[in-house]
N, CA, C and O atoms as CSV, one atom per row, in Angstrom:
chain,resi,resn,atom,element,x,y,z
A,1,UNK,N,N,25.206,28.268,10.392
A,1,UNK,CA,C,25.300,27.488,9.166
A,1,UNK,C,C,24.334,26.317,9.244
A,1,UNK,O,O,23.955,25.812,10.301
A,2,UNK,N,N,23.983,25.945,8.061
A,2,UNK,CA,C,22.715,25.144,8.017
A,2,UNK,C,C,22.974,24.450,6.199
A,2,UNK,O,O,23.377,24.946,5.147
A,3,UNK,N,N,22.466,23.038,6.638
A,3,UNK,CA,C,22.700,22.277,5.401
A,3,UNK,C,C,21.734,20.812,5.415
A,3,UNK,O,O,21.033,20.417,6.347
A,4,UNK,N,N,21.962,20.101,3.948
A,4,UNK,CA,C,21.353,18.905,4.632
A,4,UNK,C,C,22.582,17.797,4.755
A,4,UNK,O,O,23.687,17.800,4.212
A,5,UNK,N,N,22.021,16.921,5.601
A,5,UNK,CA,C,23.232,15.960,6.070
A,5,UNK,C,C,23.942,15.238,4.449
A,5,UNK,O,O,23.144,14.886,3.580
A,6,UNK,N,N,24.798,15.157,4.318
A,6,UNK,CA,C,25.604,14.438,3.095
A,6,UNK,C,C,24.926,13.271,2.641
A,6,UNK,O,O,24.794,12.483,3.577
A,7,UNK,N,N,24.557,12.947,1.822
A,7,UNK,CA,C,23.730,11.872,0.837
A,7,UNK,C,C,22.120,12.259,0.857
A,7,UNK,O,O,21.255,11.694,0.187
A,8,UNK,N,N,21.936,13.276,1.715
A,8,UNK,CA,C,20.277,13.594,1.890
A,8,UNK,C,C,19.555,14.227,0.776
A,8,UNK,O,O,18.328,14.272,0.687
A,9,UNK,N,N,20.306,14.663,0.019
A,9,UNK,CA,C,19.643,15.771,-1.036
A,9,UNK,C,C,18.767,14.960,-2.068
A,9,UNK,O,O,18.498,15.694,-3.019
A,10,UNK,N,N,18.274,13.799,-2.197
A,10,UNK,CA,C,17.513,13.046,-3.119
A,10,UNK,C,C,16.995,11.751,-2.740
A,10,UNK,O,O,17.764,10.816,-2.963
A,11,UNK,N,N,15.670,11.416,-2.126
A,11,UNK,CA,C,15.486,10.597,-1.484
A,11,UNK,C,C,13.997,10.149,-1.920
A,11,UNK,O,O,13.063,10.897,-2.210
A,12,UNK,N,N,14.015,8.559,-1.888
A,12,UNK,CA,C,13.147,7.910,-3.084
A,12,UNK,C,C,12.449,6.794,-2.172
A,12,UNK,O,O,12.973,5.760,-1.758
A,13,UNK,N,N,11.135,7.249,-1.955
A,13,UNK,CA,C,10.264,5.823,-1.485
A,13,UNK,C,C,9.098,5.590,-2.008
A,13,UNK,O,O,8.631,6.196,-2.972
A,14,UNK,N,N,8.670,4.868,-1.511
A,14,UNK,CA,C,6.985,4.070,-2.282
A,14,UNK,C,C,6.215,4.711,-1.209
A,14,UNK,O,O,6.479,4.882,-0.018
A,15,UNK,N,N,5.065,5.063,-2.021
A,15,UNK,CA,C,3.816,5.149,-1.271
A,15,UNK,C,C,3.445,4.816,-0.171
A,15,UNK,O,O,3.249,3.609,-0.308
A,16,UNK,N,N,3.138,5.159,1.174
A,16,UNK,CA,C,2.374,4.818,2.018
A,16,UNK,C,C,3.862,4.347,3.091
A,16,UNK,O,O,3.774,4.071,4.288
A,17,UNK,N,N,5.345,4.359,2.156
A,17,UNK,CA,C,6.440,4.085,3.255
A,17,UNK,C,C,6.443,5.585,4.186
A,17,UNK,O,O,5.680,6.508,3.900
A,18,UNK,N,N,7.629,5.664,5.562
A,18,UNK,CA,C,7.746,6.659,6.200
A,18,UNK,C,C,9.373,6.888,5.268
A,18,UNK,O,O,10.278,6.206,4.789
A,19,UNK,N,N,8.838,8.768,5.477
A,19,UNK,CA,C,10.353,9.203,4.935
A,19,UNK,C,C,11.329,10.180,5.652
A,19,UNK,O,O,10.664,11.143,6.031
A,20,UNK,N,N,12.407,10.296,5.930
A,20,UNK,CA,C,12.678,11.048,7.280
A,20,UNK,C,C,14.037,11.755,6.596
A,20,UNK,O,O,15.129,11.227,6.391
A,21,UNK,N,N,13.659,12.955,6.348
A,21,UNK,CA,C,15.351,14.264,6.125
A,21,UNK,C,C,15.519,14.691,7.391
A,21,UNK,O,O,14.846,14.746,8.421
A,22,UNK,N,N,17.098,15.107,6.865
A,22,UNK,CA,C,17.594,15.324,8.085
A,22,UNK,C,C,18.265,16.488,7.546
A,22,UNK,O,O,18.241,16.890,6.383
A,23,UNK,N,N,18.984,17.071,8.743
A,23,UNK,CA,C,19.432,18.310,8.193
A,23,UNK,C,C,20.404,18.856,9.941
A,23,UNK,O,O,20.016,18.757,11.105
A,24,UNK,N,N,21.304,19.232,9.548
A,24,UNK,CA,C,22.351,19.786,10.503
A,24,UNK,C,C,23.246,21.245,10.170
A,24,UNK,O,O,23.656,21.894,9.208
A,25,UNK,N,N,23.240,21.274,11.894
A,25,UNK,CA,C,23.331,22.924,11.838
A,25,UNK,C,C,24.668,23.302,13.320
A,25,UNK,O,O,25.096,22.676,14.290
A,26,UNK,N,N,24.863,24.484,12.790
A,26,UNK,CA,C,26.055,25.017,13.333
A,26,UNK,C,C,25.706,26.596,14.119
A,26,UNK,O,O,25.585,27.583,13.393
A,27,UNK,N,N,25.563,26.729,15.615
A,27,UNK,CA,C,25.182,28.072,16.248
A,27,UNK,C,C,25.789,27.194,17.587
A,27,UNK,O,O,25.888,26.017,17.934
A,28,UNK,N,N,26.141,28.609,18.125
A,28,UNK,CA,C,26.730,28.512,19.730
A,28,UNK,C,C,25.094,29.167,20.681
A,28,UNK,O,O,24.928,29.216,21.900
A,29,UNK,N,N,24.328,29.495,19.810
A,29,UNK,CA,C,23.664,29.834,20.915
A,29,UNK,C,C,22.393,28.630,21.667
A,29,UNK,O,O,22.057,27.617,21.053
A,30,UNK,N,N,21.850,28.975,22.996
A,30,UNK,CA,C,21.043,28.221,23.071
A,30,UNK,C,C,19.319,28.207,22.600
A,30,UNK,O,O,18.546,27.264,22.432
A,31,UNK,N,N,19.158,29.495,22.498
A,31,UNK,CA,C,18.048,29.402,21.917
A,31,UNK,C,C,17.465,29.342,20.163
A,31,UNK,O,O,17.486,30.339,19.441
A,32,UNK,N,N,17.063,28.238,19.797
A,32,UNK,CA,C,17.335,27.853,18.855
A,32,UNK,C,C,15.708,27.574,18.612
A,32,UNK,O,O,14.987,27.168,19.524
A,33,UNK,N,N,15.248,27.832,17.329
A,33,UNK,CA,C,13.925,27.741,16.979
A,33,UNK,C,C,14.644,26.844,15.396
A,33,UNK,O,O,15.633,27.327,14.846
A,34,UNK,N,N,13.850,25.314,14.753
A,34,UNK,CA,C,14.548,24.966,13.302
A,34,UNK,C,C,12.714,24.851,13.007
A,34,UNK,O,O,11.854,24.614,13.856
A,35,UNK,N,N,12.519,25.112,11.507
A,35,UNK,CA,C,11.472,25.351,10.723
A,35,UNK,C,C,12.061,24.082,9.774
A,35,UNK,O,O,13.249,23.802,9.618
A,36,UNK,N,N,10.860,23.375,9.169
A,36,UNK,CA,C,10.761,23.195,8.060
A,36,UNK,C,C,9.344,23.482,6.866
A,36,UNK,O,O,8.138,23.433,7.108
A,37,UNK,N,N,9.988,23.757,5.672
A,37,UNK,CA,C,9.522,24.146,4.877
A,37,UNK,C,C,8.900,23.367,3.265
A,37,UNK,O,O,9.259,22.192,3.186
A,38,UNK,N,N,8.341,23.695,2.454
A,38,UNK,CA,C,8.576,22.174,1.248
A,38,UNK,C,C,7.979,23.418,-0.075
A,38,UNK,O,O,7.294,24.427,0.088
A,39,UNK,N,N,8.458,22.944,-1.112
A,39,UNK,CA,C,8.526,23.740,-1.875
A,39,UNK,C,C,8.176,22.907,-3.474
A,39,UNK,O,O,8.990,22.250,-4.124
A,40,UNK,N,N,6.742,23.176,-3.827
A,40,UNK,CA,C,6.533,22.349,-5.286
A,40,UNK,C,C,6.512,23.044,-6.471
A,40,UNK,O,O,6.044,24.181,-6.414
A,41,UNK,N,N,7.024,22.517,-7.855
A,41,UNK,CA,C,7.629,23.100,-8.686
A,41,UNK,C,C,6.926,24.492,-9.100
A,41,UNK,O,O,5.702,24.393,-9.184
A,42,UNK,N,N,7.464,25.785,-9.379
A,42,UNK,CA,C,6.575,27.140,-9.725
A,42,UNK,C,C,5.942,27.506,-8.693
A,42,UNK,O,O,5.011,28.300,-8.831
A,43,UNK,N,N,6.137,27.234,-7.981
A,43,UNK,CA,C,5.672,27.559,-6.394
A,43,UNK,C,C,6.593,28.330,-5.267
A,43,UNK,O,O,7.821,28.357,-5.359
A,44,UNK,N,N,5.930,28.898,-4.289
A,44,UNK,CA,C,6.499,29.800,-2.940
A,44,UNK,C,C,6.829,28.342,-2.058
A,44,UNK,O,O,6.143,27.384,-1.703
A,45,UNK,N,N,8.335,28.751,-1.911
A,45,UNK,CA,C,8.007,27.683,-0.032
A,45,UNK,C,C,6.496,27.586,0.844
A,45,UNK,O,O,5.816,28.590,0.634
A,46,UNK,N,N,6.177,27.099,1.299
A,46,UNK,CA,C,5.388,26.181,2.688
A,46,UNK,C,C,5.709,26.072,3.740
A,46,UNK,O,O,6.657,25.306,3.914
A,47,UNK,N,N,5.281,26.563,4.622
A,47,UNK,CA,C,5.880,26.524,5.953
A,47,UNK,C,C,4.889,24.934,6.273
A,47,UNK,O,O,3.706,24.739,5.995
A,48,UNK,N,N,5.717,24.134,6.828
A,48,UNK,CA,C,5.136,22.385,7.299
A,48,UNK,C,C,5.194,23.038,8.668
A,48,UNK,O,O,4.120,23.616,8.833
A,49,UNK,N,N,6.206,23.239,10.014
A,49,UNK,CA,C,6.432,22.992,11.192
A,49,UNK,C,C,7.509,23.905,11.669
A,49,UNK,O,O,8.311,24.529,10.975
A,50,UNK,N,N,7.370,23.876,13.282
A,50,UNK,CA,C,8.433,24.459,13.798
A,50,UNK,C,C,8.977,23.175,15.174
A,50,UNK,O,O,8.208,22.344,15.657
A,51,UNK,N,N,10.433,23.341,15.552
A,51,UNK,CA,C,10.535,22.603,16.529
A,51,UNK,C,C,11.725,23.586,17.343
A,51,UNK,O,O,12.629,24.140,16.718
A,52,UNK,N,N,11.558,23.697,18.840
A,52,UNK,CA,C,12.287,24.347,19.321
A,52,UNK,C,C,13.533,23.556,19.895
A,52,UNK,O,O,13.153,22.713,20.708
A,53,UNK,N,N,15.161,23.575,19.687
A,53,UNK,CA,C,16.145,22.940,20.177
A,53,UNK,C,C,16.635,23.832,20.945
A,53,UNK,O,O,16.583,25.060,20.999
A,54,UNK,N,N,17.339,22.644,21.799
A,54,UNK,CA,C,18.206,23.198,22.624
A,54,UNK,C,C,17.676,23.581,24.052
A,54,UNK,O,O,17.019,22.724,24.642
A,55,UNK,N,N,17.882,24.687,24.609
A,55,UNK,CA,C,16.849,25.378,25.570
A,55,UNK,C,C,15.221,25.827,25.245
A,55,UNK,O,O,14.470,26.470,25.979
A,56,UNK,N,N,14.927,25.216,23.786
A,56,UNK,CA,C,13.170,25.750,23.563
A,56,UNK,C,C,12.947,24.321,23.365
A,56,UNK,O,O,13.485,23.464,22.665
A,57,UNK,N,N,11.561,24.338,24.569
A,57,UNK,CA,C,11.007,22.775,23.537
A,57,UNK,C,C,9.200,22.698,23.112
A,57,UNK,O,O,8.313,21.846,23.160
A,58,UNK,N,N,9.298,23.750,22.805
A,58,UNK,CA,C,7.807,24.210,21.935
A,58,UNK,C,C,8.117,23.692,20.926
A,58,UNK,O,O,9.252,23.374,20.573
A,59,UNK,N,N,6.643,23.498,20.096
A,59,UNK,CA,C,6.548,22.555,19.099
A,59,UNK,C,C,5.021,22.770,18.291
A,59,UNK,O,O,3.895,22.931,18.761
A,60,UNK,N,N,5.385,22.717,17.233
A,60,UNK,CA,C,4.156,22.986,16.164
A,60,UNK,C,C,4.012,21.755,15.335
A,60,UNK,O,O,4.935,21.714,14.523
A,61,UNK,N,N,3.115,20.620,15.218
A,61,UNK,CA,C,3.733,19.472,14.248
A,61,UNK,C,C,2.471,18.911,13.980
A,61,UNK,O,O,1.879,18.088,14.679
A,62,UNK,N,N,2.005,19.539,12.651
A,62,UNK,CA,C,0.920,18.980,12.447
A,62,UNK,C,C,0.551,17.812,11.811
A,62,UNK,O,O,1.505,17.496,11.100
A,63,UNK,N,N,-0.518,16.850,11.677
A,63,UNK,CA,C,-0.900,15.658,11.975
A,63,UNK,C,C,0.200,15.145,10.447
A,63,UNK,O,O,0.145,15.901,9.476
A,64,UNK,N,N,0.933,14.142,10.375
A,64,UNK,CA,C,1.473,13.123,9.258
A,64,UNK,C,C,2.869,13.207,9.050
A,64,UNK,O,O,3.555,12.519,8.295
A,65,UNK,N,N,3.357,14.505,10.115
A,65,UNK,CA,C,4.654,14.463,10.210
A,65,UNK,C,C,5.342,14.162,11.954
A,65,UNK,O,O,4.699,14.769,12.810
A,66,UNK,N,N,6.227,13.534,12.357
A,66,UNK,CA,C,7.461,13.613,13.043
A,66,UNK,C,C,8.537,14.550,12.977
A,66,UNK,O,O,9.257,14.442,11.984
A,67,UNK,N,N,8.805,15.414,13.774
A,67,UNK,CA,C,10.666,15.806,14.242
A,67,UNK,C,C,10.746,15.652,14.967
A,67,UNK,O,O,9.894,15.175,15.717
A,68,UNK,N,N,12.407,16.123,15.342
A,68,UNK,CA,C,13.111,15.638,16.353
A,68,UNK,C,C,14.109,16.586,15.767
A,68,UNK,O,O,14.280,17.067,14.646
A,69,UNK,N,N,14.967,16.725,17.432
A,69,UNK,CA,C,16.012,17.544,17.402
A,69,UNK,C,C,17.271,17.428,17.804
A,69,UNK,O,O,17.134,16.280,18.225
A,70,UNK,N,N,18.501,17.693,18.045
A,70,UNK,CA,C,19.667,17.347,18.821
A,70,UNK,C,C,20.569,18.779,18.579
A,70,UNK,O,O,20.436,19.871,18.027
A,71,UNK,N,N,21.460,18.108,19.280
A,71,UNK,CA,C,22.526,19.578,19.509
A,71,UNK,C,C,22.888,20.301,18.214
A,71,UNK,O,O,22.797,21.522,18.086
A,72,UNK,N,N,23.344,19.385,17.172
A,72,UNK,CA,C,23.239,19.794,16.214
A,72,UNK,C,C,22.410,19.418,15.034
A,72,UNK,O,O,22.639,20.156,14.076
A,73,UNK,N,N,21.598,18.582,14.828
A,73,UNK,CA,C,20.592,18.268,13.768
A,73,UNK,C,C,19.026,18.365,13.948
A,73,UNK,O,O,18.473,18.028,14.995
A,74,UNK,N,N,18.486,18.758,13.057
A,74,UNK,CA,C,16.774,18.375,13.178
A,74,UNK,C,C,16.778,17.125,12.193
A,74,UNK,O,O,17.726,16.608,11.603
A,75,UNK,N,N,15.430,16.799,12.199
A,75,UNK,CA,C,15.225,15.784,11.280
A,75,UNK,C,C,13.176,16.326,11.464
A,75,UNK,O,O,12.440,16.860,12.294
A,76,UNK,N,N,13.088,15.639,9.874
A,76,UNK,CA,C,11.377,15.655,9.525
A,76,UNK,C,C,11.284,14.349,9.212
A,76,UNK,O,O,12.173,13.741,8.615
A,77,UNK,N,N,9.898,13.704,9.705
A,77,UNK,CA,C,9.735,12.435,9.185
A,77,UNK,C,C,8.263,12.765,8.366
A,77,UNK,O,O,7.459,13.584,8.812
A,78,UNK,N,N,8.047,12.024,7.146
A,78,UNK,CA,C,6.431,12.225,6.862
A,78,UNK,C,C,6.165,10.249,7.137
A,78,UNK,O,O,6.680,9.291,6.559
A,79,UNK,N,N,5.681,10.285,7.672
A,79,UNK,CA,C,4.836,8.870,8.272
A,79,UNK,C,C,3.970,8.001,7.244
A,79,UNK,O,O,3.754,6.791,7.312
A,80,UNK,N,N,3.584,8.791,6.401
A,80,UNK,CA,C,3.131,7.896,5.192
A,80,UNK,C,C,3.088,8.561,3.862
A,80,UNK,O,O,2.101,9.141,3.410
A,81,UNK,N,N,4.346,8.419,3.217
A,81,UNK,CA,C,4.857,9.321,1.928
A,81,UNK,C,C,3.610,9.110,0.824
A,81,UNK,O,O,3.097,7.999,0.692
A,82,UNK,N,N,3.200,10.174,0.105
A,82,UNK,CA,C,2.265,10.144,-0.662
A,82,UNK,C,C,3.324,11.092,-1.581
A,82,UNK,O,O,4.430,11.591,-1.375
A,83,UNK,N,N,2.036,11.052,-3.105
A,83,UNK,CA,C,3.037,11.634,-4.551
A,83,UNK,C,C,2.755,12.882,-4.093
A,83,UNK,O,O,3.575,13.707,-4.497
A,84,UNK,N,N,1.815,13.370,-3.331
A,84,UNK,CA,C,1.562,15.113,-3.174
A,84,UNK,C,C,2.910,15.205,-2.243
A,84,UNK,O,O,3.340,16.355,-2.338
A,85,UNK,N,N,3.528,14.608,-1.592
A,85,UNK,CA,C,4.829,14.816,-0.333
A,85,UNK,C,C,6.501,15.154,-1.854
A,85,UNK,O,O,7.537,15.726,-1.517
A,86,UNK,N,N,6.318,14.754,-2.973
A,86,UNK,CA,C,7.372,15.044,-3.726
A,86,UNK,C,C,6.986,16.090,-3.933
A,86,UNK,O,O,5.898,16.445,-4.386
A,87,UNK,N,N,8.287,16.959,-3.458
A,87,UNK,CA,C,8.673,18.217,-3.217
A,87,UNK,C,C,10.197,18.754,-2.728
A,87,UNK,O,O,11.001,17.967,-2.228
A,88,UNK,N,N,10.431,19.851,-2.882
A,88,UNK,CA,C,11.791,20.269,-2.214
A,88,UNK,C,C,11.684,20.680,-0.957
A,88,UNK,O,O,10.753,21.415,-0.628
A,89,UNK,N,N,12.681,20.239,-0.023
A,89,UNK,CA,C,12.565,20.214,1.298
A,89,UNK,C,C,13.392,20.886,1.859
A,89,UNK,O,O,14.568,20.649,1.583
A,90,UNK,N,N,13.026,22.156,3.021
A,90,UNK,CA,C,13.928,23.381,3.317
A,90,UNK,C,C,13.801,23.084,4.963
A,90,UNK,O,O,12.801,22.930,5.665
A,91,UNK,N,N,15.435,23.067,5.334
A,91,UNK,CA,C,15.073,23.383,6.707
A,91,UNK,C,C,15.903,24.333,6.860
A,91,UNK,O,O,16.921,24.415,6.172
A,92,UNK,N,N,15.418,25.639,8.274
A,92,UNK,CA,C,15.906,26.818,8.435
A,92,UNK,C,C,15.614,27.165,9.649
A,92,UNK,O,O,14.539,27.019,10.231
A,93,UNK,N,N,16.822,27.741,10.122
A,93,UNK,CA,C,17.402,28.614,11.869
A,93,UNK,C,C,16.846,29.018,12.214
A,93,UNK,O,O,16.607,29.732,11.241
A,94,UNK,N,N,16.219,29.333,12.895
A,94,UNK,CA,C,16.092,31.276,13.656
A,94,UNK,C,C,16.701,31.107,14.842
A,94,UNK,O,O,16.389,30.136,15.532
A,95,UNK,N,N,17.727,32.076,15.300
A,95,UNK,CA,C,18.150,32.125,16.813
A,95,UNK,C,C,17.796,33.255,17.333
A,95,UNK,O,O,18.014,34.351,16.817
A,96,UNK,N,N,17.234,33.061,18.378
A,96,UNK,CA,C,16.420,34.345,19.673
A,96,UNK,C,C,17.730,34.832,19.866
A,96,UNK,O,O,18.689,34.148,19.507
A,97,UNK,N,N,17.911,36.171,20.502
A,97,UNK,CA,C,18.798,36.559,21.406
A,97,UNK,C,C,18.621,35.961,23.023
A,97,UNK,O,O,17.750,35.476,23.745
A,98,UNK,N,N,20.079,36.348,23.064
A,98,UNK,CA,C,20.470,35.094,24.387
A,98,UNK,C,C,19.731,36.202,25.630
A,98,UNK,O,O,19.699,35.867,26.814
């Protein structure tokens, strides 16, 4: 199970501030791969990044964003919010077999 953290679903800054979603998740296993994704209006999702939790700590994070991970949450930061960054924001599982 996978969601975003409670009050996260609409989030409002100025230009050039940092902006950071979060998002928490529910698996017993340890190998844990979390993606995020961004999605602008009439448009396909975007794959932004990958971050590996848990027992993976590979990492894909290209230049203007931050994550981070924990037992149960990821989080995305964008470091300097621009109007092209308003968008819908997807984060999503994949678990390896154990």
């Amino acid at each position: 199970r996978i969601g975003p953290r409670e009050g996260d679903t609409n989030i409002i800054r100025e230009e050039g501030e940092s902006v950071t979603l979060s998002c928490t998740y529910e698996t017993t296993s340890n190998n844990i791969w979390l993606f995020w994704y961004r999605q602008y209006p009439n448009r396909e999702p975007e794959y932004i990044l990958y971050k590996g939790a848990r027992s993976w700590s590979s990492e894909n994070i290209p230049d203007g964003f931050q994550s981070t991970t924990s037992w149960s949450s990821t989080e995305l930061t964008i470091l300097k919010a621009a109007l092209s960054d308003s968008a819908l924001y997807y984060c999503a599982l994949n678990v390896e077999a154990q």
